[in-house]
TORFI-436939 format. One line per 3 residues: number of its first residue (from 0); their letters; for each residue x, y, z of N, C-alpha, C. Coordinates in steps of 0.05 Angstrom, whole numbers. Each point is the difference from the previous one (the first is absolute). Layout:
// residues N
NUM) A) X/Y/Z/X/Y/Z/X/Y/Z ~ ...
This chain:
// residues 385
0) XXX) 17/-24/0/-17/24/0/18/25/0 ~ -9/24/-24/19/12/4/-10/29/-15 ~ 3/28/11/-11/24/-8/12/9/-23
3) XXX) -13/7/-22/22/3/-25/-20/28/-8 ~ 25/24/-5/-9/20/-8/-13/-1/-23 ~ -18/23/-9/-16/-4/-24/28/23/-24
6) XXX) 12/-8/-17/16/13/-5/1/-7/-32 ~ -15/-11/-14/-1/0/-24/-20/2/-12 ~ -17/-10/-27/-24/9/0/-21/-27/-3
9) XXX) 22/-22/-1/-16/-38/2/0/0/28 ~ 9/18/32/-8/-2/20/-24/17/4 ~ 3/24/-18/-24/13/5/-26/-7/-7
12) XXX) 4/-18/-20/-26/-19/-15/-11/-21/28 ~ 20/-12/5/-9/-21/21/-12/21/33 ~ 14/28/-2/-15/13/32/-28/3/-13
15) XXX) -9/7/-19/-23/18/-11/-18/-36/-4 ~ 11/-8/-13/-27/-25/3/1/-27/14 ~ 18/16/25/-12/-29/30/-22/7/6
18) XXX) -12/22/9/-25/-5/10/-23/-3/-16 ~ 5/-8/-34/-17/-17/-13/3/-25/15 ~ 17/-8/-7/6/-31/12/-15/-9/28
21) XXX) 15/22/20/-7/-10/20/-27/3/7 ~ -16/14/-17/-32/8/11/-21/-18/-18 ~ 16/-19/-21/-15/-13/-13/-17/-17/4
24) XXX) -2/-13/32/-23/-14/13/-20/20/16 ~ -3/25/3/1/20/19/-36/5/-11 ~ -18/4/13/-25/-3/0/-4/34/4
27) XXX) 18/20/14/-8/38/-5/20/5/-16 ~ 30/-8/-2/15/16/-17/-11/9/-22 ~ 12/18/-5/-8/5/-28/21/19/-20
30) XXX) -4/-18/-20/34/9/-28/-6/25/-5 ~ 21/16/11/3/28/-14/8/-4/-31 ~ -1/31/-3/10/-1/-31/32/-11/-7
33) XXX) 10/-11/-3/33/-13/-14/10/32/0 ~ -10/14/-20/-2/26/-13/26/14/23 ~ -35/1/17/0/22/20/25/-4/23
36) XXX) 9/-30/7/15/-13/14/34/9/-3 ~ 1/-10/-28/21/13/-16/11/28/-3 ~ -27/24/2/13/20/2/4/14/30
39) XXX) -13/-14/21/10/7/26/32/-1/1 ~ 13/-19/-6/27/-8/4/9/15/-21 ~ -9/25/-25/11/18/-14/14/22/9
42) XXX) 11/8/5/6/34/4/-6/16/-23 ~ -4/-9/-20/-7/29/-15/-39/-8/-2 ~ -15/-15/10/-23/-6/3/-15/7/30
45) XXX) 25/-8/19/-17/17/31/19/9/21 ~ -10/29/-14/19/24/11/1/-2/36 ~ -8/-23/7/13/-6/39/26/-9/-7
48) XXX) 16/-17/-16/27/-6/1/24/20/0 ~ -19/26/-14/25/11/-8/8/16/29 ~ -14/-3/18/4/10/28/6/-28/15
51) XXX) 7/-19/-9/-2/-23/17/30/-14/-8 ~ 17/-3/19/22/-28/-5/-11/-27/11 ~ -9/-19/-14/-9/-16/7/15/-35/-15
54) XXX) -6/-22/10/16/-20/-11/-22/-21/3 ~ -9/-16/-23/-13/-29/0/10/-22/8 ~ -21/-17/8/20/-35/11/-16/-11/-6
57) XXX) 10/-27/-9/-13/-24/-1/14/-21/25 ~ -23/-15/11/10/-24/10/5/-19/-11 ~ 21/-17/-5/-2/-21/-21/8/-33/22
60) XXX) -13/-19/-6/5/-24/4/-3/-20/-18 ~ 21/-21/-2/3/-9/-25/-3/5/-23 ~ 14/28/-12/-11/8/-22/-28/18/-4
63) XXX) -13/-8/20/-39/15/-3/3/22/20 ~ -21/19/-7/3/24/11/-31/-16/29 ~ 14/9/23/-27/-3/13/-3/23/22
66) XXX) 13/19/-18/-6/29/23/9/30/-15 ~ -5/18/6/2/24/-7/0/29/12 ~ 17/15/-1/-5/27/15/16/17/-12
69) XXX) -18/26/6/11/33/-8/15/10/16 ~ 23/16/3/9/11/35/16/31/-18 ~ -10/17/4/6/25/-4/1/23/24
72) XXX) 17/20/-7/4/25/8/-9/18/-6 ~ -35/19/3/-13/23/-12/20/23/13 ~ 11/15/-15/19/26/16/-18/24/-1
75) XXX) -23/0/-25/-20/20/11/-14/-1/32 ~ -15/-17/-14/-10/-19/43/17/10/12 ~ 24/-14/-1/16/2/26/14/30/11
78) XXX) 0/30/-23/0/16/-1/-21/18/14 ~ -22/-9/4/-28/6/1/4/-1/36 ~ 9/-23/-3/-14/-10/32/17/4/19
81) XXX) 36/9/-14/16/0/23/16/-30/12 ~ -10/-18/-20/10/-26/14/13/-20/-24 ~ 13/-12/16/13/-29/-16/-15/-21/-4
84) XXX) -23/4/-12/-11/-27/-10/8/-17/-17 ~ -7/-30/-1/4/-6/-26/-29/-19/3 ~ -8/-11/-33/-19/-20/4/0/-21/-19
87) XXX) -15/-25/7/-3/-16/-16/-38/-3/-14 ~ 1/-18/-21/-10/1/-12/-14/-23/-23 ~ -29/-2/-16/5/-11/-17/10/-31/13
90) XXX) -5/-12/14/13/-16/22/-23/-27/-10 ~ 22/-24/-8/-21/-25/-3/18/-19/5 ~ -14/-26/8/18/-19/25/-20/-28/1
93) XXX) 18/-23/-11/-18/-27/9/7/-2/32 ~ -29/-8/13/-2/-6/29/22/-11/9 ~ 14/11/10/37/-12/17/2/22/9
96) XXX) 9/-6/23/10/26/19/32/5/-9 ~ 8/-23/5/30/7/-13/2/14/-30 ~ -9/-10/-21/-5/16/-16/-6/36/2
99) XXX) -15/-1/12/-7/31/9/27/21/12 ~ 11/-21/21/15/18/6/26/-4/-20 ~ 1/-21/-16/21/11/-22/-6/27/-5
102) XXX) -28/4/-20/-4/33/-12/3/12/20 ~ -17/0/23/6/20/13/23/15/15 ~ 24/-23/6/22/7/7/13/14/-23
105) XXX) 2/-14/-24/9/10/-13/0/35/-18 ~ -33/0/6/-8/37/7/10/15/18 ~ 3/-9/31/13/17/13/29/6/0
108) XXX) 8/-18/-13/35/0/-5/6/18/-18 ~ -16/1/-18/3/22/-23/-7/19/5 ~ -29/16/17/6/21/14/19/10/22
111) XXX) 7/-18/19/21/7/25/27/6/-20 ~ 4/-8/-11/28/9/-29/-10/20/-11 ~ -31/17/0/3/23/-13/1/14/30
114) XXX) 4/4/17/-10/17/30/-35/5/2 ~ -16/-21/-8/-23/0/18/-5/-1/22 ~ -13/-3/16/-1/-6/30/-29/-6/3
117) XXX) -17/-8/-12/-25/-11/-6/-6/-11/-28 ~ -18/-33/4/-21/-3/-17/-21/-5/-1 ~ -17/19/-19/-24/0/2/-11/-20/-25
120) XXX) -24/-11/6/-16/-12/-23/-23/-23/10 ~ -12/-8/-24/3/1/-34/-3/27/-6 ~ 16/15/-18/-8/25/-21/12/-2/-13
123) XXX) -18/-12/-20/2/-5/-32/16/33/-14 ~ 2/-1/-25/8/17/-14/-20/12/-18 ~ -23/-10/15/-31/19/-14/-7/12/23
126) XXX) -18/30/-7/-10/14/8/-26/-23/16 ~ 11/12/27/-26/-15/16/0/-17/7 ~ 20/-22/-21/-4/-22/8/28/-25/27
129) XXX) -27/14/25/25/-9/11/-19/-20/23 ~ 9/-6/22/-4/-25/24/-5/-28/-11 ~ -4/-23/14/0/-25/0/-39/-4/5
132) XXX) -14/-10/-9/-25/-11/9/4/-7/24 ~ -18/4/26/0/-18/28/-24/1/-1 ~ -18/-2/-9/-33/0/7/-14/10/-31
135) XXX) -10/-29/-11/-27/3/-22/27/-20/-21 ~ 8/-17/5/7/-11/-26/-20/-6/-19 ~ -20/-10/13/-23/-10/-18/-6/14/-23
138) XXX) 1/28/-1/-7/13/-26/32/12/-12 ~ -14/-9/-25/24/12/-30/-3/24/10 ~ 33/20/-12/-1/19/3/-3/16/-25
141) XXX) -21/38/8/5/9/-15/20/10/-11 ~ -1/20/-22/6/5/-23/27/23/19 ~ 28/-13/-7/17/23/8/9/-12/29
144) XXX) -11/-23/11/8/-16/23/14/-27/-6 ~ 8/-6/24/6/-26/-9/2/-28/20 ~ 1/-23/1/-1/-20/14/14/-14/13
147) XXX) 2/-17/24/29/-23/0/-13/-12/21 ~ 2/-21/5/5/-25/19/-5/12/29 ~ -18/-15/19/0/15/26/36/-6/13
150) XXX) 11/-27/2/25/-9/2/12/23/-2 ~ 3/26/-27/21/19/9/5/11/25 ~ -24/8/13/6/9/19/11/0/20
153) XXX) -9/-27/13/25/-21/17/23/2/-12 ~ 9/-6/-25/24/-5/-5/23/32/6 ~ -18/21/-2/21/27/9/2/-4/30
156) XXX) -26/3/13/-4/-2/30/28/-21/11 ~ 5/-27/-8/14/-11/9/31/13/-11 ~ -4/4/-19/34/9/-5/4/24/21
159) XXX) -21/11/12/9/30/14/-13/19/-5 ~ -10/7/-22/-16/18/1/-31/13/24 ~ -9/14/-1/-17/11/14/-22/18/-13
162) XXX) -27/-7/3/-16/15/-9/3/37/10 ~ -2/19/-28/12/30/6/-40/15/-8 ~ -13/-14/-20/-20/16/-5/-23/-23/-20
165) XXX) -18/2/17/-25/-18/-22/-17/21/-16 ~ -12/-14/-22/-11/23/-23/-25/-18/-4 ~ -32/25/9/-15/-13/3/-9/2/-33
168) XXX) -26/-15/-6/-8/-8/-29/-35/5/6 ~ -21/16/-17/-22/-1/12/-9/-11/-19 ~ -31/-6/3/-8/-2/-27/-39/-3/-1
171) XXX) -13/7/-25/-28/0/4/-10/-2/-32 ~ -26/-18/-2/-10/-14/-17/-29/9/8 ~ -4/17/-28/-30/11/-4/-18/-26/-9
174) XXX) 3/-15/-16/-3/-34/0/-21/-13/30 ~ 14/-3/22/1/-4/16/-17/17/30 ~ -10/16/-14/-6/23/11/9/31/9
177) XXX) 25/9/-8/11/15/13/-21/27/-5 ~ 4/19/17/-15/27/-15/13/21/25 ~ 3/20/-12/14/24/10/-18/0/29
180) XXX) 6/2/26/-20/15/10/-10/25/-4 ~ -35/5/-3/-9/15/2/2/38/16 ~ 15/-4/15/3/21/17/33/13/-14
183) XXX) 13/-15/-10/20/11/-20/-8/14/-27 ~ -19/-9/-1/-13/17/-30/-2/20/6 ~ -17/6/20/-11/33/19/28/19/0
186) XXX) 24/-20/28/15/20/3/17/12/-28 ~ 10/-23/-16/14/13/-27/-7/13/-14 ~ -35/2/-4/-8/27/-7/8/27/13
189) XXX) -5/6/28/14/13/10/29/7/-8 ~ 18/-17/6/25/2/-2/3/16/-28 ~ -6/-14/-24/5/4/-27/-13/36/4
192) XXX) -20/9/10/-8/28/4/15/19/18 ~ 16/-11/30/5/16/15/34/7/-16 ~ 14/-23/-16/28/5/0/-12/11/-36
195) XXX) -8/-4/-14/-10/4/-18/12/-12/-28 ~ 3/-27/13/19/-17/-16/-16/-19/-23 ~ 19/9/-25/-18/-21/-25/19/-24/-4
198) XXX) -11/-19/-13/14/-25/-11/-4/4/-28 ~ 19/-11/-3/1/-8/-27/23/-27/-11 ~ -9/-6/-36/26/-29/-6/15/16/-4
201) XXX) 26/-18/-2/22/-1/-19/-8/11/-27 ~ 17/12/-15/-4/13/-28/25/-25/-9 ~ -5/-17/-24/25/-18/-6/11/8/-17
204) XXX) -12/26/-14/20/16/-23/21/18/9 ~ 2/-2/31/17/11/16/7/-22/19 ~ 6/-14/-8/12/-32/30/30/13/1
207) XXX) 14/8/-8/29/12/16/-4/17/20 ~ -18/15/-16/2/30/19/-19/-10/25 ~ -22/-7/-2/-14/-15/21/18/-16/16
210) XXX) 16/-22/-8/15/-18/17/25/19/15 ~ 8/26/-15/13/17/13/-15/5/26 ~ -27/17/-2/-5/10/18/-5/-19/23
213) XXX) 0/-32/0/-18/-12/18/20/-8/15 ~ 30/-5/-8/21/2/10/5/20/20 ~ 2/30/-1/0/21/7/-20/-1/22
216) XXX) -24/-6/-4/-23/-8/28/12/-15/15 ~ 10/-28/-16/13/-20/23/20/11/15 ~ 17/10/-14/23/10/23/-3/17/16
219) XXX) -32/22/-4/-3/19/21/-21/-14/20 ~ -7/-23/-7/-24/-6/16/13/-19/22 ~ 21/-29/-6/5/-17/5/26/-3/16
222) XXX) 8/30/-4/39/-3/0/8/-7/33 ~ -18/-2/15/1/-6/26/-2/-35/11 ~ -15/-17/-19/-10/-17/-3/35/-20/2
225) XXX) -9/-22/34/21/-24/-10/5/1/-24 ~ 29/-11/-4/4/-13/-25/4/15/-24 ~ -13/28/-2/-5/6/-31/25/25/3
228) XXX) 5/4/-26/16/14/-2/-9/15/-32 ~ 14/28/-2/-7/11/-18/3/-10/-33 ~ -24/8/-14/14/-18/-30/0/14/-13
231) XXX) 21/13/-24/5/17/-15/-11/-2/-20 ~ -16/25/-10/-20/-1/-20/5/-7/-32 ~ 33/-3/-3/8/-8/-20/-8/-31/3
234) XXX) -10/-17/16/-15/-24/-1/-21/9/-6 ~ -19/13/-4/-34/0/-16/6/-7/-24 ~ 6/6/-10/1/-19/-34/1/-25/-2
237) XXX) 13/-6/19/6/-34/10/-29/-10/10 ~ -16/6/11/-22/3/17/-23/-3/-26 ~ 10/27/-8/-27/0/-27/-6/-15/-13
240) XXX) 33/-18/-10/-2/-19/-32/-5/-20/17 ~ 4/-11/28/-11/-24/10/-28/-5/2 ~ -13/27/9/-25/1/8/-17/5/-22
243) XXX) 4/9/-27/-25/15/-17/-1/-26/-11 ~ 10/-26/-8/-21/-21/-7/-31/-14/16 ~ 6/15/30/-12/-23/6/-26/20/24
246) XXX) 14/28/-12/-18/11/23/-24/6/-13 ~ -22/15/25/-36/0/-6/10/26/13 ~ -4/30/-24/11/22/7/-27/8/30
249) XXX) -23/-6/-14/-24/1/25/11/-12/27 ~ 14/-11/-4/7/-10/37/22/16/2 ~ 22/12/-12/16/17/12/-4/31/10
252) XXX) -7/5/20/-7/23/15/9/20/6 ~ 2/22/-9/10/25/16/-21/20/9 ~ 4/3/30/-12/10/11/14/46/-6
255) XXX) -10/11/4/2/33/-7/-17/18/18 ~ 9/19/9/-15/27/15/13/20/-21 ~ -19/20/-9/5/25/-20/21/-15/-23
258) XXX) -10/-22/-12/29/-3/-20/22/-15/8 ~ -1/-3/31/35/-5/5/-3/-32/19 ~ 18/-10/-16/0/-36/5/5/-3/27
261) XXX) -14/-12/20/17/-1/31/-13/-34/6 ~ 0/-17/-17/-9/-30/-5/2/-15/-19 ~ 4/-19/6/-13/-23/-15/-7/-31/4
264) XXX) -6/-19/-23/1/-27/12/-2/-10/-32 ~ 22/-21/9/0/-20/-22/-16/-28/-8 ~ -17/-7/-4/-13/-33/-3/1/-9/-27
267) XXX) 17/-27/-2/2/-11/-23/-12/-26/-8 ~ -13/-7/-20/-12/-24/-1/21/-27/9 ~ -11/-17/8/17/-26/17/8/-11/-35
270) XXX) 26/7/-13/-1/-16/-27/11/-30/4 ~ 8/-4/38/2/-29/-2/-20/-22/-7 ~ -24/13/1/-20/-17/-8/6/-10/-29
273) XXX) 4/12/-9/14/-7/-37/27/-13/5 ~ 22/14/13/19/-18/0/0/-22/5 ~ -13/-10/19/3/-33/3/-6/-20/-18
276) XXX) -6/11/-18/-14/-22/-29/21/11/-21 ~ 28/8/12/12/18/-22/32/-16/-3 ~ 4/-23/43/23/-16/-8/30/26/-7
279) XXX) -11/34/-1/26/8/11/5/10/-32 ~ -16/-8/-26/18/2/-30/-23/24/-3 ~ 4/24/-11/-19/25/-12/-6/-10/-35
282) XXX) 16/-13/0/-3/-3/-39/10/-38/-4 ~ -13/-5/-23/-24/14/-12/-28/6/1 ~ -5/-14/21/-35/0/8/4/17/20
285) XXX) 8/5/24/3/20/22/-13/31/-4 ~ 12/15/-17/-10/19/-4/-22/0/-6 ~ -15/-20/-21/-24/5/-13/-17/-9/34
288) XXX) 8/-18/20/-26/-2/22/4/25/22 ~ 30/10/-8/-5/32/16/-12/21/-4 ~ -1/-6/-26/-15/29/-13/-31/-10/-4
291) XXX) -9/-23/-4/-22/-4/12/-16/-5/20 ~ 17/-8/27/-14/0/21/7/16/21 ~ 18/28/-12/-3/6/28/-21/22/6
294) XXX) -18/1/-18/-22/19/-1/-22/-15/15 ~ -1/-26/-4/-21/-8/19/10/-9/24 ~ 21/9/9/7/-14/31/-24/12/20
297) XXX) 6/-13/17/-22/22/25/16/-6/32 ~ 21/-9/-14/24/4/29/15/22/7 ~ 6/6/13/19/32/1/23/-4/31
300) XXX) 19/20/-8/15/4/22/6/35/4 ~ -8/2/20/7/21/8/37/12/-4 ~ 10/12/-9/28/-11/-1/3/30/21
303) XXX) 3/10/-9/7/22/25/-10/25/-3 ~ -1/19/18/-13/27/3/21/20/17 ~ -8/26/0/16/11/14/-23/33/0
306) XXX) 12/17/25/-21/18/8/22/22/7 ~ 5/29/-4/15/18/5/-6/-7/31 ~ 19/2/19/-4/9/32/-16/21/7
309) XXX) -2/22/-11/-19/21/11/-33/-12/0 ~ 2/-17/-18/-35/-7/-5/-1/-27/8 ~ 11/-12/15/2/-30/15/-13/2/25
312) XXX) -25/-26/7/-7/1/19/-24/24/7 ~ -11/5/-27/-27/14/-6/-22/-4/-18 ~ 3/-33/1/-16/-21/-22/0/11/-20
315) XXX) 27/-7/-20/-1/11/-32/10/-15/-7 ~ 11/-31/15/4/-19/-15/-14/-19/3 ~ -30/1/19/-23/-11/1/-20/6/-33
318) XXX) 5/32/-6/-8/4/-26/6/-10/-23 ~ 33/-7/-4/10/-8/-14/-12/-31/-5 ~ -1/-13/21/-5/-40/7/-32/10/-22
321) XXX) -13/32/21/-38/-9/-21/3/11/-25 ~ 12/18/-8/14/3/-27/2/-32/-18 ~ 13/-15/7/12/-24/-3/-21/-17/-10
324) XXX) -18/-3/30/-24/-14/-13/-21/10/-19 ~ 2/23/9/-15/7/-30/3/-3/-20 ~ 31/1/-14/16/-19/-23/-9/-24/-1
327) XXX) -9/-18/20/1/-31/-2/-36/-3/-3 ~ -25/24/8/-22/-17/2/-8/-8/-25 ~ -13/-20/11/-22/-7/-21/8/-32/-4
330) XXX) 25/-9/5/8/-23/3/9/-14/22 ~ 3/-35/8/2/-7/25/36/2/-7 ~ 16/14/16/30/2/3/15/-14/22
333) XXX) 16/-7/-5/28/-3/35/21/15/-8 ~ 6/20/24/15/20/-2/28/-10/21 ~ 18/10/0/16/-15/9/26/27/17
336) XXX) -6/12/23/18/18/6/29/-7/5 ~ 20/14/-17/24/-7/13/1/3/20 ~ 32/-10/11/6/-5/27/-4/23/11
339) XXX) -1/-1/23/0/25/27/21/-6/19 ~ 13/15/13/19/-5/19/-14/2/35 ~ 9/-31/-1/-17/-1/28/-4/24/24
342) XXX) 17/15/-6/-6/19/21/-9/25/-4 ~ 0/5/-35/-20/27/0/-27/-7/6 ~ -18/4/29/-18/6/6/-18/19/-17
345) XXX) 12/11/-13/-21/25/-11/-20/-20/-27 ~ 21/-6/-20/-7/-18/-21/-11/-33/8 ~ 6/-3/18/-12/-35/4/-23/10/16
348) XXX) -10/25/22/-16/4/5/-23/4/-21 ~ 1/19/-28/-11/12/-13/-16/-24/-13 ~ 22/-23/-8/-13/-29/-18/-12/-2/14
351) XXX) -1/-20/32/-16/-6/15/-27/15/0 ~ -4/25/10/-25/17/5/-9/-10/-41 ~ 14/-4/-8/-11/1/-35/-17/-25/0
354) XXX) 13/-15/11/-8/-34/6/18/-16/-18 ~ 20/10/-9/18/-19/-11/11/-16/21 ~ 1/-34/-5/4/-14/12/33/2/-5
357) XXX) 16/-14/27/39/-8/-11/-16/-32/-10 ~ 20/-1/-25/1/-20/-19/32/-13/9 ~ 23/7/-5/26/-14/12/18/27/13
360) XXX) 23/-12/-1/20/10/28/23/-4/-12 ~ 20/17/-15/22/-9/-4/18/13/16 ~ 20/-20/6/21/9/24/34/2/-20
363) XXX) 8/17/20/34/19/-12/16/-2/33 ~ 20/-18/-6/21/-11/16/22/22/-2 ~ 27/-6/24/12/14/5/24/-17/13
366) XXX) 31/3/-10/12/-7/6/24/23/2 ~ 12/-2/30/30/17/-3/27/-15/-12 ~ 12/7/-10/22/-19/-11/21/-3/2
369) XXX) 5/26/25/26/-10/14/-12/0/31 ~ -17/-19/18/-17/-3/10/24/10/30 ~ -8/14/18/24/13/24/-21/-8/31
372) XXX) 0/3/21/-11/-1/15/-25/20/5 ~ 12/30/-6/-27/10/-13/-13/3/-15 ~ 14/-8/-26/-26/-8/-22/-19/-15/18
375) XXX) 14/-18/2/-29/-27/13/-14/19/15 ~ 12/7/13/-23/15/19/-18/19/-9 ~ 16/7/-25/-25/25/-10/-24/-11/-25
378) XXX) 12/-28/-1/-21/-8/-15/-19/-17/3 ~ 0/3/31/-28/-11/12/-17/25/18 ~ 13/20/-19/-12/30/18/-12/7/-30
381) XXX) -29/12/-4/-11/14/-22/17/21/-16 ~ 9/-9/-22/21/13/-14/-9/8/-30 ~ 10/19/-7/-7/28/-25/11/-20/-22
384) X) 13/-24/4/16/-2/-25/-12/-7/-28
């Protein structure tokens, strides 16, 4: 058994399609695009690398790959926050503990050789897409999420790691019954009159300049938020050409007082419902069931939102959610809110009073890597990392 860097481009073939392999009995996985897989690991395709030193592994035993991980250095992040992070990532592993801590040792070695002094993860090298499932394997994930084995989790826990932050998941099905409560209709009328705020879509003959501005909200709305760090608006173009295949400009929201943007919210149709009959190939049939079904999906994910601070915490992103549904009536939907961070109270309050039910729980581990007597100690004390 033995960790072999990803350093050519027949290793990069074999990191990019183990987790075909290994998910090929798998009853929720579900095959991303090949496409899309491929250009994560691009630098001139996703402008996170070019701020990122980062290095691939495969696990290999007898020749077969039966494990995988990402372990990078973000120096924006780590610029941002003041700290030596490093993280892993992208992380897949047949059930062996020993196995595990091959990759995983072998991540921290490569950060403690850059001067990290923490690792954090899973965080992937997509936007968003980060923690381990601990609660709801049962359902496939949406669109822009992703899946693994409850077993991961144990397997960090035992190497050392420690849970740093869980990310809650809500979710609600007009199907099923869901319906706004009534007494929210009332107050958002109000609201929408007292702040004197309009909604409106996305314009997609402007998706740069739009993906500009929604960036610009995110970093004034969010920049306080665990984890996030600022993202340079020379990424919206990146944002735009990903998103204008697949977006429903009606669900993208910007909220306005006199003209001037201080919101928004993103919801994109679940196009995993199509992917899984897709096996991962876009062509030659792929495209033609994308471009035909993703108009009738009636799945959605909330992917993210964001609210200037001055207007937070004066139900205007209660407006936004009935905004939302108003995009969706007339049909039975399941809407799907991204994660929430277990401890903003304000936002997991807001779902709740909404009646969105938590659907899963993904959890983000924490390891120090040159571990001292007070590390340990400080990482059984509630920590920022």
């Amino acid at each position: 058994m033995k960790v072999q860097p990803v350093n050519s481009k027949s290793l990069l073939r074999k990191f990019i399609h183990f987790p075909y392999q290994f998910y090929q009995n798998s009853q929720h996985w579900i095959a991303p695009l090949k496409m899309d897989q491929k250009n994560i690991f691009n630098p001139d395709k996703n402008s996170m690398l070019k701020h990122c030193h980062y290095q691939l592994m495969l696990l290999i035993k007898d020749d077969r790959s039966i494990g995988r991980i990402a372990v990078y250095v973000n120096r924006v992040a780590n610029d941002y926050w003041g700290e030596n992070i490093g993280f892993f990532g992208h992380y897949e592993c047949v059930d062996d503990q020993t196995a595990a801590n091959e990759l995983l040792q072998a991540a921290q070695l490569w950060l403690q050789q850059r001067g990290m002094e923490k690792m954090r993860g899973p965080w992937n090298l997509v936007t968003q897409d980060i923690g381990f499932i601990c609660d709801g394997f049962e359902m496939a994930p949406t669109i822009l999420s992703s899946y693994n084995p409850e077993y991961y989790n144990s397997q960090v826990i035992k190497f050392g790691m420690s849970k740093v932050k869980d990310l809650l998941v809500y979710h609600c099905d007009t199907g099923a019954g869901y319906r706004m409560p009534d007494r929210f209709l009332k107050w958002t009328d109000k609201i929408a009159r007292r702040y004197r705020v309009t909604v409106r879509s996305i314009n997609l003959k402007k998706m740069v300049e739009e993906a500009q501005l929604i960036v610009r909200l995110t970093n004034a709305s969010i920049g306080d938020n665990w984890g996030y760090y600022p993202v340079d608006e020379s990424e919206a173009e990146q944002m735009a050409n990903d998103l204008k295949m697949i977006i429903h400009p009606e669900l993208v929201l910007i909220a306005e007082i006199a003209g001037q943007p201080i919101g928004y919210v993103i919801t994109l149709p679940d196009v995993n419902e199509i992917l899984k009959t897709m096996n991962g190939r876009l062509f030659p049939f792929g495209i033609i069931k994308l471009w035909r079904g993703i108009k009738k999906l009636n799945r959605y994910r909330i992917w993210a939102m964001g609210l200037l601070k001055p207007y937070q915490n004066k139900g205007i992103s209660v407006l936004l959610f009935r905004r939302l549904q108003e995009a969706l009536a007339g049909r039975d939907v399941y809407v799907e809110a991204n994660w929430v961070l277990e401890d903003n109270m304000l936002m997991n309050n807001a779902l709740r009073q909404l009646k969105f039910e938590q659907r899963k729980r993904y959890r983000i581990c924490l390891l120090y890597t040159s571990p001292s007597p007070r590390d340990r100690t400080r990482s059984r004390m509630p920590s920022s990392a």
